[in-house]
C-alpha positions in Angstrom: 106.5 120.6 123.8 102.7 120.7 123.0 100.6 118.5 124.6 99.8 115.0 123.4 97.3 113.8 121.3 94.5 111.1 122.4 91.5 109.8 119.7 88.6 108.4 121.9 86.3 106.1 119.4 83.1 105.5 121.5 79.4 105.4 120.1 78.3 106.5 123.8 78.5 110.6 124.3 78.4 110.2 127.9 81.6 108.0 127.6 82.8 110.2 125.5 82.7 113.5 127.5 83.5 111.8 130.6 87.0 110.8 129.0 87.7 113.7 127.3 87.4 115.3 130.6 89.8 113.4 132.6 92.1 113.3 129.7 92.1 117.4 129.2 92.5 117.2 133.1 95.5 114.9 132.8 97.3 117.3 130.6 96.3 115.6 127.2 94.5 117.0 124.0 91.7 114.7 123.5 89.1 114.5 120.7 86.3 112.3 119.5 84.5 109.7 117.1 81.7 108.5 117.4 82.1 106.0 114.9 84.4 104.0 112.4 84.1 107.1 109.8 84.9 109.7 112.4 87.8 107.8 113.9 89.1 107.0 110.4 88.9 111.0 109.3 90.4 111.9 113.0 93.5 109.5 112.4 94.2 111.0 108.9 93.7 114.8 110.5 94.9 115.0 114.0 98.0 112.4 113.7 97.0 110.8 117.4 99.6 109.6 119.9 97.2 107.1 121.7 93.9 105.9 120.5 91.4 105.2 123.3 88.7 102.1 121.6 85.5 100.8 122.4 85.8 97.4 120.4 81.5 97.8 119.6 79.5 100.4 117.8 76.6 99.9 115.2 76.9 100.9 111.5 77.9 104.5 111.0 76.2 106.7 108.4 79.3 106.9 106.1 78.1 103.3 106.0 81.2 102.2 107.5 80.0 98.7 109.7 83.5 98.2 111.5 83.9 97.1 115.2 87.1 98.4 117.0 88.7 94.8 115.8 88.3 95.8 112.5 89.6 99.2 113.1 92.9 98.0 114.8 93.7 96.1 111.7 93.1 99.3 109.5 95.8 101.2 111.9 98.3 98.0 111.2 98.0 98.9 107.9 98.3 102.3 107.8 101.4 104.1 105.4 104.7 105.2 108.0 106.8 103.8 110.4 105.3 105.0 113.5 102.2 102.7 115.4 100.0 104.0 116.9 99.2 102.9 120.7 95.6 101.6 121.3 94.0 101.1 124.7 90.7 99.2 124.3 87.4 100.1 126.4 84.5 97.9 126.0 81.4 96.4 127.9 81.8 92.9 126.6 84.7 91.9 128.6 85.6 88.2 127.8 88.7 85.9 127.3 88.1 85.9 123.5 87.9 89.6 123.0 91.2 90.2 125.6 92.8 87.5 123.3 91.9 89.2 119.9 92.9 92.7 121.1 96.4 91.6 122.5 96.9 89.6 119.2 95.9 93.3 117.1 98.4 94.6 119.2 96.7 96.8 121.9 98.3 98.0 124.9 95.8 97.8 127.2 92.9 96.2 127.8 89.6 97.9 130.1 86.1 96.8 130.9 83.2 99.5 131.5 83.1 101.0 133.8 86.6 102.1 132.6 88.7 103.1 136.0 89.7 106.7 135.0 92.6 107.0 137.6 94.3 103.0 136.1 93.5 104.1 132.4 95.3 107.8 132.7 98.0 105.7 134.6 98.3 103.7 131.5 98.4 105.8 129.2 101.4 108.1 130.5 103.2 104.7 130.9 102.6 104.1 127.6 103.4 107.6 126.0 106.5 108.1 127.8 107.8 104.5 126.9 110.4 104.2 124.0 108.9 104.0 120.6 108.8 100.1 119.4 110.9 100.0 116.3 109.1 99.8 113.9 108.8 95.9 111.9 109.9 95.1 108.3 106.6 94.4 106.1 
């Protein structure tokens, strides 16, 4: 079996790197975006098995001005059966923003400084779960 698949959609490099670095460490094939372009292009490309999500980033240069919120409801809308996990990362941890992401459908919710041990934790549990069936439009 090849090794899974994980999108990480942060404007910040350093995040970035530092993720894809425990991720590869953890067993995982994990690529970037820096942006909502980027992360759309990844998805269509790479087929992802989790997507990792900061929920802010400014205005790409596609032009694309989408938070992570905005993103999620893309990925509901996408063509086939199978959803796509997302674990969201941010620095603006409130009530609202935990609310909003849960009701998008995220699995996971993490504030920065994102715990690297809890999140890779996480993200087995959630890519060795059973595949939700997938809902009736």
């Amino acid at each position: 079996m090849s090794a899974q698949k994980i999108l990480v959609v942060d404007d910040n490099p350093v995040v970035v790197k530092a993720l894809q670095i425990k991720l590869a460490e953890a067993g995982y094939v994990a690529f970037a975006a820096l942006d909502a372009s980027e992360a759309i292009a990844a998805v269509r490309k790479e087929q992802p098995d989790l997507i990792v999500l900061d929920l802010n980033f400014p205005p790409d240069i596609g032009g694309v001005d989408w938070d992570g919120f905005r993103l999620m409801q893309w990925l509901q809308r996408l063509d086939g059966a199978r959803r796509i996990p997302v674990i969201i990362i941010t620095g603006h941890d409130s009530q609202q923003n935990r609310k909003r992401a849960i009701e998008l459908g995220a699995t996971a919710f993490f504030p920065k400084p994102v715990n690297h041990v809890a999140l890779v934790a996480i993200i087995r549990e959630t890519l060795t779960a059973p595949a939700p069936a997938a809902t009736p439009a």
